[in-house]
C-alpha positions as CSV (number, residue, x, y, z in Angstrom):
1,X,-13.5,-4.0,2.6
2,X,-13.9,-0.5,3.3
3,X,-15.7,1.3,5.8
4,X,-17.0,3.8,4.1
5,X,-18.2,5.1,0.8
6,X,-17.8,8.5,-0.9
7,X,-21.0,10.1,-2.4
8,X,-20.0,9.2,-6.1
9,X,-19.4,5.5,-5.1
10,X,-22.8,5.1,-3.8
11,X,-24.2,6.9,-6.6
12,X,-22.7,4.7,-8.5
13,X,-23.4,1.5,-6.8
14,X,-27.0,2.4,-6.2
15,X,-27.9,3.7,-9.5
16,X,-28.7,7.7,-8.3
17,X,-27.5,11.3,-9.5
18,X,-25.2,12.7,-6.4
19,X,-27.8,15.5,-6.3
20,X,-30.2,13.4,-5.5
21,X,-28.1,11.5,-3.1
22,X,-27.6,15.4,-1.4
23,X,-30.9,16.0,-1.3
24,X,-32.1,12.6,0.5
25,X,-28.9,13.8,3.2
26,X,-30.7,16.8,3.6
27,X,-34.0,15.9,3.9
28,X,-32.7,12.7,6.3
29,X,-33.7,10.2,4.0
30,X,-29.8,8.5,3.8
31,X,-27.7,11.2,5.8
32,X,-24.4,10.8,5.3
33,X,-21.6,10.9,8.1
34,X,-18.1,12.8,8.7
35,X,-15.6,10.4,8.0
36,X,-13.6,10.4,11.6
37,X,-10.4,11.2,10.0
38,X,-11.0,13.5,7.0
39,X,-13.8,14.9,8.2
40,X,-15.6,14.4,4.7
41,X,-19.2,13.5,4.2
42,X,-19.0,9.6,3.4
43,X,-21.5,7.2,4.0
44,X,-21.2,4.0,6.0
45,X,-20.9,1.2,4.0
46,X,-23.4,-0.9,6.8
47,X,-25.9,1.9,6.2
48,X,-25.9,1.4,2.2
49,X,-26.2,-1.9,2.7
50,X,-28.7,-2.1,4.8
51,X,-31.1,0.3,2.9
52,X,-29.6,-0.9,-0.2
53,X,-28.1,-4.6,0.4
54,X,-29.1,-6.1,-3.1
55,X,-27.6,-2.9,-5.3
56,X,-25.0,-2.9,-3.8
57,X,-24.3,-7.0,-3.9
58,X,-25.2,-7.3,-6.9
59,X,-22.7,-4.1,-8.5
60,X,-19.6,-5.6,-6.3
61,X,-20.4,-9.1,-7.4
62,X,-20.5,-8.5,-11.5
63,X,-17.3,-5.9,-11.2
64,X,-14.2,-7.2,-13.3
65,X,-11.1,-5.0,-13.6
66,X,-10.1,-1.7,-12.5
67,X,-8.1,-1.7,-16.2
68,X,-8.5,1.6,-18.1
69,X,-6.2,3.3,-20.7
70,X,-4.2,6.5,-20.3
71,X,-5.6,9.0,-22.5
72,X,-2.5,10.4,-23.0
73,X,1.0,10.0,-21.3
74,X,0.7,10.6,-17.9
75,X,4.3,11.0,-15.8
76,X,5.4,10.5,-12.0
77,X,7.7,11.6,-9.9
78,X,8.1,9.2,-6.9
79,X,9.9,10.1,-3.9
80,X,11.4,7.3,-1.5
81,X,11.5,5.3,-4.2
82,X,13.1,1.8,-2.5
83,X,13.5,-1.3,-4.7
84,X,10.5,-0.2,-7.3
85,X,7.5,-2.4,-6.1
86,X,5.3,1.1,-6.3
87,X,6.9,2.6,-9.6
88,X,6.1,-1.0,-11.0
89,X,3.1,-1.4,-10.6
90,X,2.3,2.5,-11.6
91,X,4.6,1.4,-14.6
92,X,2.7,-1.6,-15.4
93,X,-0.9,0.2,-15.0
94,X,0.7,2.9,-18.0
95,X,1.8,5.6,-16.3
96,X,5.4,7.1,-17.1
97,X,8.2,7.3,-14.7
98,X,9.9,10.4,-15.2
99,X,12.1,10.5,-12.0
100,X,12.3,8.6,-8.5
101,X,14.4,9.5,-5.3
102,X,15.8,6.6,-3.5
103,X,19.0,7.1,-0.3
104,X,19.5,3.5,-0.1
105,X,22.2,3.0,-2.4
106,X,21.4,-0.8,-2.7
107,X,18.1,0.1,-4.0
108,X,19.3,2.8,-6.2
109,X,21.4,0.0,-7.8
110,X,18.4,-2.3,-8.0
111,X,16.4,-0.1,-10.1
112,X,19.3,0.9,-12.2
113,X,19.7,-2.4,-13.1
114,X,16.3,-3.5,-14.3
115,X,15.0,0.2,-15.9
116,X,18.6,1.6,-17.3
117,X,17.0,4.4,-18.6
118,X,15.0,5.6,-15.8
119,X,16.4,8.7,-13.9
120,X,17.3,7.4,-10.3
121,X,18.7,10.6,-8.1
122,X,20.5,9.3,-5.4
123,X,20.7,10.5,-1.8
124,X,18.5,12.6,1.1
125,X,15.4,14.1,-0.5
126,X,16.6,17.1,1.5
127,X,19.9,17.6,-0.7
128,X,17.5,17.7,-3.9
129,X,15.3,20.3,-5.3
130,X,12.5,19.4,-7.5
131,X,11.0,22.9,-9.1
132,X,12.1,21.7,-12.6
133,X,9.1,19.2,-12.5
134,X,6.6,21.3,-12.1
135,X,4.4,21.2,-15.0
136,X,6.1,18.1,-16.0
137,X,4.6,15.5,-13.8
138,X,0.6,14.9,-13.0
139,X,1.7,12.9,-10.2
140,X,3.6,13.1,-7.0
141,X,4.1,10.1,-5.1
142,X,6.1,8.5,-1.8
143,X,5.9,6.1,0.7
144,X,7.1,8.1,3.9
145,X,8.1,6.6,7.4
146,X,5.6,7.9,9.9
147,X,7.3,10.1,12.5
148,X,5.9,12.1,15.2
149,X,5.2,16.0,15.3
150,X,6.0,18.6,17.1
151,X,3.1,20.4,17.6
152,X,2.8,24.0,18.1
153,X,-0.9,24.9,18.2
154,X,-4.1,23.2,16.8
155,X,-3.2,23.8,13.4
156,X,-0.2,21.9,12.3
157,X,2.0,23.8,9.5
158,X,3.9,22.9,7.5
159,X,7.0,24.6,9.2
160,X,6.0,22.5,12.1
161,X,7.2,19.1,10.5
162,X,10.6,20.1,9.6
163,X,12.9,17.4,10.4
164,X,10.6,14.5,9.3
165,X,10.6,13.0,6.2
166,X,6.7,13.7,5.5
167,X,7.7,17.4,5.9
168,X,10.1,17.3,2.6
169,X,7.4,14.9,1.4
170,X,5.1,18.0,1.2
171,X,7.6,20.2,0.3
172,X,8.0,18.5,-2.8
173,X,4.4,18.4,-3.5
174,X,3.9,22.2,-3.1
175,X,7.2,22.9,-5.3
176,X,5.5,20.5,-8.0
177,X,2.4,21.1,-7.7
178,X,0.8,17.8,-9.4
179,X,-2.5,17.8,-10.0
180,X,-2.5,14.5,-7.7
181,X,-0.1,13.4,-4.7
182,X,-0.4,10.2,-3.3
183,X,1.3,9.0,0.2
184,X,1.7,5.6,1.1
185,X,1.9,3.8,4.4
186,X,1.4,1.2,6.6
187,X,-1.9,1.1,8.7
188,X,-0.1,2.0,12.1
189,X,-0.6,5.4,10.9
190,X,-3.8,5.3,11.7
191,X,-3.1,5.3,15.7
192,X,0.6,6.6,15.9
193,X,0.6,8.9,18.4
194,X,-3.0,8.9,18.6
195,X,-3.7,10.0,15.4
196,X,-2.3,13.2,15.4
197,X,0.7,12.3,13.2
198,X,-2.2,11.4,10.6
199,X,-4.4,14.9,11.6
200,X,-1.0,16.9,11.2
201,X,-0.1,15.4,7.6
202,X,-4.2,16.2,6.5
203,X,-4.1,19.7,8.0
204,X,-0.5,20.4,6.2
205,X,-1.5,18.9,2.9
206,X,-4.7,21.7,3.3
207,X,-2.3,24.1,3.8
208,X,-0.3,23.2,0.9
209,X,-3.4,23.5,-1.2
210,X,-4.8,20.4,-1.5
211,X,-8.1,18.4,-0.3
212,X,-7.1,14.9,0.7
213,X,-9.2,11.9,-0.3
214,X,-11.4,10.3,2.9
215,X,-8.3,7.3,4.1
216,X,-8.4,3.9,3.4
217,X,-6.9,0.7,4.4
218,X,-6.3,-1.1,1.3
219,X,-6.0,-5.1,1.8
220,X,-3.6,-6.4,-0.9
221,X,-5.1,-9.9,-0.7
222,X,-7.8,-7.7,-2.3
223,X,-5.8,-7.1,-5.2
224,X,-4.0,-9.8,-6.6
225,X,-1.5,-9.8,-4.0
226,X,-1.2,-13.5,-2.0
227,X,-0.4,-12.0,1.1
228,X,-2.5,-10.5,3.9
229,X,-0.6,-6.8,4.3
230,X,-2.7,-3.5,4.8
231,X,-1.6,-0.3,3.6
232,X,-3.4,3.1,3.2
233,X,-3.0,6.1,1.0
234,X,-2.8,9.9,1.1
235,X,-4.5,10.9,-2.0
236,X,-4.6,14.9,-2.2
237,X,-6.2,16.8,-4.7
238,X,-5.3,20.1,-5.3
239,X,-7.9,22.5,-4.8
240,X,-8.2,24.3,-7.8
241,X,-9.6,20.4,-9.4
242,X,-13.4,19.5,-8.7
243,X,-12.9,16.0,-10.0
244,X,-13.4,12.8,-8.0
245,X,-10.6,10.6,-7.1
246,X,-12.2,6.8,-6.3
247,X,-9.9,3.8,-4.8
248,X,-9.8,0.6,-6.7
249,X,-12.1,-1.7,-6.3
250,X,-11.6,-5.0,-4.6
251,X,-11.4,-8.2,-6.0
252,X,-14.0,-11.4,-4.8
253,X,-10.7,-13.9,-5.9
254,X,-8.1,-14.5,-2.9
255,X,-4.9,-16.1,-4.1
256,X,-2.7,-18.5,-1.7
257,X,1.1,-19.0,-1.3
258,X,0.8,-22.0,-3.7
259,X,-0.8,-19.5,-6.1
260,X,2.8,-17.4,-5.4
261,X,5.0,-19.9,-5.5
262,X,3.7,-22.7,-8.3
263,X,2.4,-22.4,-11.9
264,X,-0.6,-21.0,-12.0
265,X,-2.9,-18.1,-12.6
266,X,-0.4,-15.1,-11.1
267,X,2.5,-16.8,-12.7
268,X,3.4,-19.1,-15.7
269,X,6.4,-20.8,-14.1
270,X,7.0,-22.6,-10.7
271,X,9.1,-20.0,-8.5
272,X,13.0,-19.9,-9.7
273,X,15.8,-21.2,-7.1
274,X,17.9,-18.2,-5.6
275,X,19.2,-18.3,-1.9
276,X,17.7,-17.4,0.9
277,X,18.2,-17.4,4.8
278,X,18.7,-20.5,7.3
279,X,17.5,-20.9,10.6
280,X,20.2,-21.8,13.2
281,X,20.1,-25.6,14.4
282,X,17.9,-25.0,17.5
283,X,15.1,-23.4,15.9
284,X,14.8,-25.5,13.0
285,X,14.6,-27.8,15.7
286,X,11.7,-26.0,17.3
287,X,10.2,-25.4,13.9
288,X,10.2,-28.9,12.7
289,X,7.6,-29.7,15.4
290,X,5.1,-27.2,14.1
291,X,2.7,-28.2,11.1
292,X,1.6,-25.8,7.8
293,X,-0.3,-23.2,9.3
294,X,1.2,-23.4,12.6
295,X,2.9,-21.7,15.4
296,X,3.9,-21.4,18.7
297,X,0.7,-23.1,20.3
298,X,0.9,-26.0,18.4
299,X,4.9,-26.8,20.3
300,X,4.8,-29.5,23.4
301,X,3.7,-27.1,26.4
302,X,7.5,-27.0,27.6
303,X,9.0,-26.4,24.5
304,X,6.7,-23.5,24.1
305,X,7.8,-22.3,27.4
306,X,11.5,-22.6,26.4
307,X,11.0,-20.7,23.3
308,X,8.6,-18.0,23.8
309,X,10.4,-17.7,27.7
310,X,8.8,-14.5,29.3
311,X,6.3,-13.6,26.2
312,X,4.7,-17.2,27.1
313,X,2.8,-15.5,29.9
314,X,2.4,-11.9,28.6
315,X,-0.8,-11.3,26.7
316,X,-1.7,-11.3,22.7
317,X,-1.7,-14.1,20.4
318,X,1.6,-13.7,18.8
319,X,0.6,-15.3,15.8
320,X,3.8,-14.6,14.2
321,X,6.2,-16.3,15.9
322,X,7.3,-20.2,15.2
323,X,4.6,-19.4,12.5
324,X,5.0,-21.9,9.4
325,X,2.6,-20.8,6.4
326,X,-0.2,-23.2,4.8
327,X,0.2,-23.8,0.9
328,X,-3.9,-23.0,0.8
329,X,-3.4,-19.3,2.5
330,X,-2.4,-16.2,1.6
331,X,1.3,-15.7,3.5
332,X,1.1,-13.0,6.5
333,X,2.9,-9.4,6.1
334,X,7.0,-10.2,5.2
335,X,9.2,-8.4,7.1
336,X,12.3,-7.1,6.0
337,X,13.8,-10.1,7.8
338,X,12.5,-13.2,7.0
339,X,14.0,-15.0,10.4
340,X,13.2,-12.4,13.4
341,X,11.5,-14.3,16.5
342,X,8.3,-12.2,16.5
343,X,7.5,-12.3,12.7
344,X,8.7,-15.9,11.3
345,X,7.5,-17.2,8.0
346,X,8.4,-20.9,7.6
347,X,8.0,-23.0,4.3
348,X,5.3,-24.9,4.3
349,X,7.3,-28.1,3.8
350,X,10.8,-27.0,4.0
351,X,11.8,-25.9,7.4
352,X,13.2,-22.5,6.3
353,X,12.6,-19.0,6.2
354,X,11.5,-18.2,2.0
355,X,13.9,-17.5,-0.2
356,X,14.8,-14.3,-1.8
357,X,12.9,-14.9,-5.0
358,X,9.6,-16.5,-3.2
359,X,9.7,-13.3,-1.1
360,X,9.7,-11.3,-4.1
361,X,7.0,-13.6,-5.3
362,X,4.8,-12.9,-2.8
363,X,5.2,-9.4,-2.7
364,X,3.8,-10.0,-6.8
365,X,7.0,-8.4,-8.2
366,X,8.1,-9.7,-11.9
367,X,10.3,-12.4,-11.9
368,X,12.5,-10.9,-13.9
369,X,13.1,-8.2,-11.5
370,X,16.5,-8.4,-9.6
371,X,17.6,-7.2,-6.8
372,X,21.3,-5.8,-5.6
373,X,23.1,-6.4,-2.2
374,X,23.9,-9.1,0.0
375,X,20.8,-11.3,0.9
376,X,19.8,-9.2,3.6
377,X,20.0,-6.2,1.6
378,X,17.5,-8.2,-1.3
379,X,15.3,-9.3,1.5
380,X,15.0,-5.8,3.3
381,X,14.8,-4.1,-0.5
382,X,11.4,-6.4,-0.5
383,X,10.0,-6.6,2.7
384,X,9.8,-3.0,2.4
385,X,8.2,-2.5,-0.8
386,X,4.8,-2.0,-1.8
387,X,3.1,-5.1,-3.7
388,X,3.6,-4.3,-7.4
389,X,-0.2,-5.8,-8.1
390,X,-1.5,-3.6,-5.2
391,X,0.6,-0.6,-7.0
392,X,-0.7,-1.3,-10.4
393,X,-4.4,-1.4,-9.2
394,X,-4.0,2.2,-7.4
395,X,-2.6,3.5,-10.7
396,X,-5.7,2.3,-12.4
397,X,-7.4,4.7,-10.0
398,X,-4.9,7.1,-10.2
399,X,-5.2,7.0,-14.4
400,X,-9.2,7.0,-14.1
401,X,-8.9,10.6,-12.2
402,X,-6.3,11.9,-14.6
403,X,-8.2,10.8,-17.4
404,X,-11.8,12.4,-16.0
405,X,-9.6,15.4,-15.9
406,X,-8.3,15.5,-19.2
407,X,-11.7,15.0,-20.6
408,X,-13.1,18.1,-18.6
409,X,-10.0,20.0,-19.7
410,X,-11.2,18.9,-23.4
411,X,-14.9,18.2,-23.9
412,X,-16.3,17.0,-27.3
């Protein structure tokens, strides 16, 4: 759940214009607070609460969908495309695909495959210029490695990033100039290299014109998603827009691996059979001993010396490893290799790593959805993708803020 709470969320939540909500901050009534890594006036979700505990319980409680309609076709251009778990979701929540950039060229042929007529440009984002899109897409989006700075004073440029992949990231957005960009990642941005990697991409998307949306860490068991993996998003607004941009909302319902992998309510069908990776004879050994929802500490004291050898006396819990799932929990974060030492995922019965199509199960993409490449390839094309349900709740959002826009562009 998130930390903190813009000013139209808590007008929202609490029933109040956000002028009155101003005025209370300025005569100390409910101040609000500068969000540590924007810098924007939020509001701490423990202070609303506290002042405000049965508003807020009771909105949260009674919410259903983030579901809302395009008013009119919306298009994206998405930018490190990978195997399509973000473009399907945005896909699936109605918004139009009108180009992705992908270099893996196993990927590229994945998303060939299952959308033919999509336009999939192949290669380094730096080899492709993207001015023809401006005024064709609303949206700009990419899920960017996170790679240090070089910094050369205490405003980061954008000349100051060249030679990362965030850098062609915004030089896309300022050749396009959508109305919205969106950045994807996972939560280590938060810390990587003390922040600073996160404080250079805000002070360059400022310079670039647009006002970035306070961060969040979005937990996909929140949204449909039966896995516990955190991501956040970039959302930038250019400047010349005064409209709101508002994350989805989370959902109260949790699913489980069974949830992923057996009939049910996220899917109408038991998982289908497709291959997968095998452990070699001494760790399904090893990983025989442990029980659903298992790991390492639950091995005889000298196995687990054996197998974890030197990590057995550094610190941390190192939950990960020898770790064999429970049917009644969500899975932990897949990898992009489902049989590395420090991040195994064993069947809960079957002592083996998931298969290729229960990975893509629990990372909530279509069944139908195939993927290109030796094994390895499929499983790295899935481990690295963004949960299509996660995806499809953000373009929700995403369509709410176009659609507020449209309507101030074209009032009754």
């Amino acid at each position: 759940m998130n930390e903190y709470l813009s000013l139209s969320e808590v007008a929202t939540l609490i029933g109040k214009s956000k002028e009155t909500l101003r005025r209370w901050d300025r005569e100390g009534k409910l101040k609000a607070v500068r969000e540590p890594i924007s810098n924007y006036r939020v509001y701490k979700r423990t202070d609303i609460e506290n002042k405000f505990g049965q508003f807020i319980s009771d909105s949260e409680t009674t919410f259903i969908s983030n579901e809302v309609t395009p008013l009119q076709e919306y298009a994206v251009l998405e930018l490190f495309a990978g195997a399509g778990g973000l473009a399907i979701g945005l896909e699936q929540a109605g918004l139009h695909c009108a180009a992705l950039n992908e270099i893996d060229k196993w990927a590229c042929q994945t998303l060939r495959l299952n959308r033919p007529k999509w336009n999939v440009l192949e290669g380094d984002i730096k080899d492709f210029d993207f001015t023809s899109y401006k005024d064709e897409v609303e949206v700009v989006t990419g899920g960017f490695p996170c790679q240090a700075f070089s910094y050369a004073g205490k405003k980061l440029g954008l000349d100051d990033a060249r030679g990362t992949l965030f850098y062609e990231f915004a030089r896309v957005v300022q050749e396009v100039q959508p109305l919205i960009c969106i950045g994807e990642n996972v939560r280590g941005l938060l810390s990587h290299d003390k922040g600073r990697t996160l404080e250079g991409m805000l002070s360059i998307l400022d310079e670039i014109g647009y006002r970035v949306v306070p961060v969040q860490i979005l937990k996909a068991i929140h949204f449909n998603v039966p896995q516990k993996r955190e991501r956040i998003f970039l959302v930038g607004i250019r400047k010349d827009i005064a409209i709101d941009f508002h994350y989805p909302h989370p959902y109260s319902t949790i699913y489980n691996l069974e949830d992923a992998l057996k009939k049910g309510p996220l899917y109408h069908t038991d998982v289908p059979e497709s291959k997968g990776s095998k452990y070699p004879p001494y760790k399904k050994e090893i990983l025989d001993l442990v029980p659903p929802k298992g790991y390492w500490r639950d091995l005889p004291l000298d196995i687990q010396k054996e197998y974890m050898g030197k990590s057995f006396y550094l610190g941390g819990g190192k939950t990960g490893m020898a770790r064999r799932i429970g049917w009644d929990e969500p899975c932990l974060t897949l990898t992009c290799s489902p049989a590395q030492k420090q991040t195994e995922r064993c069947h809960p019965e079957e002592t083996r790593p998931f298969t290729v199509r229960e990975y893509a199960r629990i990372q909530t993409f279509p069944d139908e959805w195939e993927f290109v490449g030796s094994i390895a390839q499929q499983y790295k094309q899935i481990g690295n993708a963004v949960p299509v349900n996660l995806a499809k709740e953000m373009g929700y959002a995403i369509i709410q803020f176009l659609n507020a826009y449209h309507n101030s562009r074209n009032p009754l």
